[in-house]
C-alpha positions in Angstrom: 17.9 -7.4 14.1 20.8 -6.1 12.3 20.3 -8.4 9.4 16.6 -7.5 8.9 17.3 -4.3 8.9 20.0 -4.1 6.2 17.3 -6.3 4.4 14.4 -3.9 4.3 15.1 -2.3 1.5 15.3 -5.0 -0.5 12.0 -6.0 0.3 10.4 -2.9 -0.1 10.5 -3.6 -3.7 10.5 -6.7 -4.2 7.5 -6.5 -6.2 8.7 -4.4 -8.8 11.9 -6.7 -9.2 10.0 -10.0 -9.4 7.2 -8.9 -11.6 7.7 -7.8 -14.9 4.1 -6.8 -15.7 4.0 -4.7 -12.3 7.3 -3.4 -13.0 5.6 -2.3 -16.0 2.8 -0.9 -14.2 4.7 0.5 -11.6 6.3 2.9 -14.4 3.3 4.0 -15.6 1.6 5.3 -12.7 4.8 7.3 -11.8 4.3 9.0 -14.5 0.5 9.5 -14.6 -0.2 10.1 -11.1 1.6 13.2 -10.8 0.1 14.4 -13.6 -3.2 13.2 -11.6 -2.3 15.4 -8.4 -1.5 18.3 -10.2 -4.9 18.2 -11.5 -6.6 17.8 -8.2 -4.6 20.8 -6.3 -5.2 22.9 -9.7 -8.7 22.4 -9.6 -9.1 23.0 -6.1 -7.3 26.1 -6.7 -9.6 27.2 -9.7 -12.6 27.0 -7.8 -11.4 29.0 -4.6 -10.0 31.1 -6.6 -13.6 32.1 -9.0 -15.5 31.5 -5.8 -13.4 32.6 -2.5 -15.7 30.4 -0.7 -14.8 27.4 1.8 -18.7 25.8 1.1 -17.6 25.8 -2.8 -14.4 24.0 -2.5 -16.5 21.2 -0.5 -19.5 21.2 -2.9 -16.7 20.5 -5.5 -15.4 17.7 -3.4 -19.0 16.7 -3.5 -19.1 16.0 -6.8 -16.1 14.3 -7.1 -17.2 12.1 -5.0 -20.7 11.5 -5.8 -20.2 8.5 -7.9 -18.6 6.2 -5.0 -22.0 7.2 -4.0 -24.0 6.1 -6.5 -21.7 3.6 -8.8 -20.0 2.5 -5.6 -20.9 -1.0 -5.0 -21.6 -1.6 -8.6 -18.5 -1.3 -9.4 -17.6 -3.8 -7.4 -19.7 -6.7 -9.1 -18.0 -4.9 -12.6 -14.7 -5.6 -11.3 -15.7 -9.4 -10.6 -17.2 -10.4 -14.0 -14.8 -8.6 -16.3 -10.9 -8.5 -17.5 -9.5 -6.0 -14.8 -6.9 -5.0 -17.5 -9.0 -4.0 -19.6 -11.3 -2.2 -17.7 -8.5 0.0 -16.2 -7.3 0.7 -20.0 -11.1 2.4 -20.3 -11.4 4.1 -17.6 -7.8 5.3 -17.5 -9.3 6.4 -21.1 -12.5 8.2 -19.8 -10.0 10.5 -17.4 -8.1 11.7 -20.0 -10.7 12.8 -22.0 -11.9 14.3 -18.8 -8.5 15.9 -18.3 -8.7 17.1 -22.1 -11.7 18.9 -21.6 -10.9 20.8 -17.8 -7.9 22.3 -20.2 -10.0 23.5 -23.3 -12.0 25.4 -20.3 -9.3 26.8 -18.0 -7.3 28.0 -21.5 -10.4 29.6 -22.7 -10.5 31.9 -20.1 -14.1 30.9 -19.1 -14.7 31.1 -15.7 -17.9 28.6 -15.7 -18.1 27.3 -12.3 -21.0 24.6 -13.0 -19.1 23.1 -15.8 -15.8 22.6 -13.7 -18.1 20.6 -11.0 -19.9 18.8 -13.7 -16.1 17.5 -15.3 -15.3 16.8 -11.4 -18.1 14.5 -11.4 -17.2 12.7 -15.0 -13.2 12.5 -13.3 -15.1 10.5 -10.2 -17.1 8.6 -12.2 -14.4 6.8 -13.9 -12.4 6.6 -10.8 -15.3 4.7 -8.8 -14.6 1.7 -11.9 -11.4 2.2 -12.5 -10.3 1.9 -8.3 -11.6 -1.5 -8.1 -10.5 -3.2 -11.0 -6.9 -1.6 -10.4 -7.0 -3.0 -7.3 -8.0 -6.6 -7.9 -5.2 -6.2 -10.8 -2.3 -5.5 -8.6 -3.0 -9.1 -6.8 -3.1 -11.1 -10.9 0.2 -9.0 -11.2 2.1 -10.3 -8.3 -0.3 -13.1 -6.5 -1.0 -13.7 -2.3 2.5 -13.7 -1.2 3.7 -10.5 -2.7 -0.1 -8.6 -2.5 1.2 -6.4 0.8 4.2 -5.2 -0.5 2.4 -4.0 -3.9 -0.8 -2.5 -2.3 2.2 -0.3 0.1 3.9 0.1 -3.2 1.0 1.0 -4.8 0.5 3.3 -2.0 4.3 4.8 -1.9 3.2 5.8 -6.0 0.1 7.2 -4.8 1.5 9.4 -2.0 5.2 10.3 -3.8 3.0 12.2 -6.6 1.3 14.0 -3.5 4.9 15.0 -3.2 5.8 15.8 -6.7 2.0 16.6 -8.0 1.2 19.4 -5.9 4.8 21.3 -5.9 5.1 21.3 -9.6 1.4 22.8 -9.3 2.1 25.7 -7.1 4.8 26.4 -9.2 2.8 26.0 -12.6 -0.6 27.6 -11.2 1.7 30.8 -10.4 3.6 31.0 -13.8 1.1 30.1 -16.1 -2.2 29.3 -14.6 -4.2 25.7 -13.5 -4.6 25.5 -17.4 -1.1 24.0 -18.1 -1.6 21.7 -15.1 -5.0 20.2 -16.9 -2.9 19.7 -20.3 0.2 18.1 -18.5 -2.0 15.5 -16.8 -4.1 15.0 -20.0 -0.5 13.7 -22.1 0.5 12.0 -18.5 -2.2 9.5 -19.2 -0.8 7.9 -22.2 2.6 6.4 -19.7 -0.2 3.8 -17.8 -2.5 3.2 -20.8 0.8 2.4 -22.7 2.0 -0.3 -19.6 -1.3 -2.0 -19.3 -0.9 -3.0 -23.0 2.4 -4.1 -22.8 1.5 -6.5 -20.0 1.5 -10.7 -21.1 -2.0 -11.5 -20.3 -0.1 -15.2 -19.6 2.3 -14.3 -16.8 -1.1 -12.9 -14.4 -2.7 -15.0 -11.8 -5.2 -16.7 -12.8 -8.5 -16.0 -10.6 -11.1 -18.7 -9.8 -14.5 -17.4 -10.8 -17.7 -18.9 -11.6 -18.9 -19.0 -15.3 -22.1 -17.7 -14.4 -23.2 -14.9 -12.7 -26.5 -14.1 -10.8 -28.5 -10.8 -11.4 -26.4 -8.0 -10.4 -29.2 -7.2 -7.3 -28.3 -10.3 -6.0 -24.0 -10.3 -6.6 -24.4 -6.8 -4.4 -26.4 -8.3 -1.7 -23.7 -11.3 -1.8 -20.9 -8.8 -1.1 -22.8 -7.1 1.4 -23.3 -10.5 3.6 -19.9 -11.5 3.2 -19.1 -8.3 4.7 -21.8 -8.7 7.4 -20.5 -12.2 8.3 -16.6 -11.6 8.4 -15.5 -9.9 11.6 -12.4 -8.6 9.9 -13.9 -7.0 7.0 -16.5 -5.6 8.8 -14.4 -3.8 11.3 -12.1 -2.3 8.5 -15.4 -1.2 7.1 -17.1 0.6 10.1 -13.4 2.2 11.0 -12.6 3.5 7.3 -16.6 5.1 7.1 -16.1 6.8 10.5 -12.8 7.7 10.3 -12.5 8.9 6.2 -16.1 10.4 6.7 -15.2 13.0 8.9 -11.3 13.0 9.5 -10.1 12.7 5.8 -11.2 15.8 4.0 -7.9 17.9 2.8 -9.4 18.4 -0.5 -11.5 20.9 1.3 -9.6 21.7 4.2 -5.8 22.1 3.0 -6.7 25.0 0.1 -8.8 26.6 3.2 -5.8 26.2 5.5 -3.5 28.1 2.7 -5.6 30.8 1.5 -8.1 31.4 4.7 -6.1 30.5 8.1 -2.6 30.8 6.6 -3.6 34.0 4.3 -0.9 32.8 1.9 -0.9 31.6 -1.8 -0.8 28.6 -4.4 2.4 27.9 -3.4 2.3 27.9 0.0 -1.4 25.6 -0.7 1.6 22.8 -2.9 4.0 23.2 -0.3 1.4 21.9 2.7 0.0 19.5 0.6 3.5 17.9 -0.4 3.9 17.8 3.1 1.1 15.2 3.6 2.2 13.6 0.5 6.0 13.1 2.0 4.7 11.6 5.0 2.4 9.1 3.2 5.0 8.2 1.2 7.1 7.6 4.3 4.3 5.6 5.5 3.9 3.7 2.6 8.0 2.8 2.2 7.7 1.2 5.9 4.5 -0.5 4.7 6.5 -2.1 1.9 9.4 -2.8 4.0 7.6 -4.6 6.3 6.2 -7.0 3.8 2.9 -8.2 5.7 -0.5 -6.8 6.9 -0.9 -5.6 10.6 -3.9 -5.1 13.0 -1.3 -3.3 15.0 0.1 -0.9 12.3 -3.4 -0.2 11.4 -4.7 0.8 14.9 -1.3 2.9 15.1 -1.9 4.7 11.8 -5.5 5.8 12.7 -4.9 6.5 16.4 -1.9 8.3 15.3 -3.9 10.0 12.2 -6.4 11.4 14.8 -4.3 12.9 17.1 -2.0 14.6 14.5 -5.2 16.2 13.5 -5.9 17.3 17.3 -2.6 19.2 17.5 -2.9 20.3 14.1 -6.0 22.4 14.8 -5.0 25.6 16.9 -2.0 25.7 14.8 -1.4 29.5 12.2 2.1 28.9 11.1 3.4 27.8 7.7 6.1 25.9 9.5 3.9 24.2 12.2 1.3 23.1 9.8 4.0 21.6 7.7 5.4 19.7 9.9 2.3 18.5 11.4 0.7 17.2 7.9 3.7 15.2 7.3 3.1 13.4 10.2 -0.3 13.0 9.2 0.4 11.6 6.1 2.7 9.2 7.6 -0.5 7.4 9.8 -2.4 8.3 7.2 -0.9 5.6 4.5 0.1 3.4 7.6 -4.0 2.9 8.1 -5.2 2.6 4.6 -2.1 0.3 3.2 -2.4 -2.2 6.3 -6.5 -1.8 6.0 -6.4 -3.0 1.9 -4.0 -5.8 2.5 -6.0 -7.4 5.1 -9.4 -6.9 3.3 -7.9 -8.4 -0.2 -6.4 -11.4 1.8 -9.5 -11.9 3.2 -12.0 -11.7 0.6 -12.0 -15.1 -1.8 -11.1 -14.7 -5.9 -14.8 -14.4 -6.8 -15.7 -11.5 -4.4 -12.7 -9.4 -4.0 -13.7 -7.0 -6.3 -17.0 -6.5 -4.3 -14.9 -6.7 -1.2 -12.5 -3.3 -2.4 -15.4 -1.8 -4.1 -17.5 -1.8 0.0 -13.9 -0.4 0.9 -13.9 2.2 -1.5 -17.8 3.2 -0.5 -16.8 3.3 3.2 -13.6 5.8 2.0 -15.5 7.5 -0.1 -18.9 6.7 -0.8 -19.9 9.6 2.0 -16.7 11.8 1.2 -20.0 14.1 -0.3 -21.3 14.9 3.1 -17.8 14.9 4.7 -16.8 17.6 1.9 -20.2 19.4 2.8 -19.4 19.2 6.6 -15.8 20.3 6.6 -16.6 23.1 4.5 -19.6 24.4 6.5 -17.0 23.7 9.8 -14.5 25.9 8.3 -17.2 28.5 8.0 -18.2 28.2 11.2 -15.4 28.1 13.4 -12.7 27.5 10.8 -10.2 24.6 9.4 -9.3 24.8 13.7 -13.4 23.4 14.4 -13.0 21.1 11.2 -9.5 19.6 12.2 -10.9 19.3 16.3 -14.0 17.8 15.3 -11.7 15.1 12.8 -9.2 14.2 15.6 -11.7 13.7 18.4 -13.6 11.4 15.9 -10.9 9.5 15.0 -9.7 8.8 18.9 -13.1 7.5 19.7 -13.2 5.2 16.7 -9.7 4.2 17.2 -10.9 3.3 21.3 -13.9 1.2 19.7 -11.9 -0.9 17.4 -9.1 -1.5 19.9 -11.5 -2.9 22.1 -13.3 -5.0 19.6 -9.8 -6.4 18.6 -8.1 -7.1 22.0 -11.2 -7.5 24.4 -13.3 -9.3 21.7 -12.3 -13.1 20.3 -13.6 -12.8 16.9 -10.5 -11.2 15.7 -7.2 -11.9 16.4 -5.1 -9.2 17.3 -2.3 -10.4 14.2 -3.4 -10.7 11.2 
């Protein structure tokens, strides 16, 4: 016991320190995600702020996510017939020129509503083909063995600039305005494209993938039946829907929480939103350290996730809330790391990228109406309705799989 223990850390990167090209990688993203983050709480913040309206905040995270909507199983068969390198390097593109123009309009001092949702939709456009490809990259850039410690790793990047991102917002957004945080992330973007072309094409895993394709109809409905027929992959599926649907909306509900049940500022809005970042962060660290995908983590995260967001409800202090959203963000990572590990070493070489691009639908394909619904909750009965309404969801979900895993015998109970 002793001796694993002392070795955890050096497994949680072990990844990074085998791997040159994800070592490279790894840097990048560091740099660029934050810059990401800083984006997302300043223009959540720019729209509260022209609007003061909970229902505008969730039509914005409408159209962000939109495109899973729409482009979100085609991306997947995208993924599958193309250089995943590549394809991140344009779409890593397409955001910056994305971020480039959200800064010419915050610094112009034009307060066009319309054209901020319309950029938000262009930013979720080239996420929804650049989540896939990034995804089936990270398993060319360290292969099967290695694949659960990167996706936590991945995860632990993902979640640290939740930490970073939004506190250097608050600060910026009250010192100079959400413009400066648009032009920081625009420069940011130049870290990742520069790894990706320093990678050696030669040192990825080579992926076995037929030469020709069928129509692009038919490679979706082949994605869609290898889903169907896998008990694992279907589970994950049906959990992440439910579960992401209604539970995971803090886009909408965390600038509510600040400026609505909190009746504080941006600050205060970076400091709660940091706090879910620390905990996923946390979560993802423990991922990593553990090294392997776990039907038990997983049930823990969600289960834990949901009733995190139960107590979390009735809550009106800073302090409480805080605390509270760390712990969500700690189940929070533990789901979604442990739920991409098992679906990418499930799914073969020639559908994986159809197999994450389903995943990314189910998170986010209906994020629309769950942006929608927390925001007309909040109006309603406030973030306290939309955070009851999550955790209850969640618990019931969390019942049904549990059952399906340990009553059923189409899935083992480890992975």
């Amino acid at each position: 016991m002793t001796t694993a223990i002392l070795a955890l850390p050096g497994r949680t990167f072990a990844s990074v320190r085998k791997h040159r090209n994800y070592r490279l990688f790894f840097t990048g993203q560091v740099i660029s995600l934050v810059g990401t983050w800083m984006q997302n709480i300043a223009l959540a913040w720019y729209v509260i702020e022209l609007t003061h309206s909970a229902v505008a905040v969730g039509f914005l995270a409408f159209c962000r996510f939109a495109p899973f909507t729409v482009f979100g199983l085609i991306s997947g068969v995208v993924a599958d017939r193309f250089d995943n390198r590549r394809q991140v390097m344009v779409t890593q593109s397409a955001s910056m020129v994305v971020a480039a123009a959200l800064t010419v309009l915050a610094l112009s001092g034009a307060e066009i509503v319309w054209l901020a949702y319309l950029l938000a939709a262009a930013a979720g456009t080239a996420l929804v083909f650049d989540a896939p490809g990034r995804h089936a990259l990270t398993f060319q850039m360290v292969g099967r063995d290695e694949l659960p410690n990167a996706v936590a790793l991945n995860a632990s990047l993902f979640n640290a600039s939740r930490v970073v991102g939004p506190a250097f917002a608050g600060v910026i957004i009250a010192a100079f305005g959400v413009g400066v945080c648009f032009a920081l992330n625009t420069v940011s973007f130049l870290a990742v494209l520069t790894s990706l072309a320093l990678m050696r094409a030669d040192e990825l895993v080579p992926l076995v993938r037929p030469e020709h394709h069928p129509s692009w109809i038919t490679s979706i409905r082949e994605g869609l039946g290898y889903a169907r027929r896998s008990p694992r992959v279907r589970l994950v599926l049906a959990m992440t829907t439910v579960v992401s649907t209604v539970g995971f909306n803090f886009h909408v509900l965390v600038p509510v929480l600040a400026s609505e049940t909190l009746d504080a500022g941006p600050r205060t809005f970076g400091i709660l939103s940091a706090a879910f970042g620390a905990g996923a962060l946390t979560g993802a660290l423990l991922s990593a350290g553990l090294g392997r995908a776990s039907w038990k983590a997983l049930i823990a995260g969600v289960g834990g996730f949901s009733i995190a967001l139960l107590v979390l409800a009735p809550m009106h202090t800073v302090v409480a809330c805080t605390v509270l959203l760390f712990v969500v963000g700690v189940c929070f990572t533990l789901w979604t790391s442990n739920s991409q590990s098992l679906l990418q070493l499930s799914a073969p070489d020639h559908l994986r990228g159809r197999v994450l691009s389903l995943y990314l639908f189910a998170f986010a394909g209906l994020a629309p109406l769950g942006g929608l619904l927390a925001g007309w909750l909040s109006d309603v009965g406030g973030t306290s309705l939309a955070f009851y309404v999550a955790g209850v969801t969640g618990i019931l979900m969390t019942l049904a799989a549990v059952r399906e895993i340990y009553a059923g015998r189409t899935i083992p109970a480890r992975a």
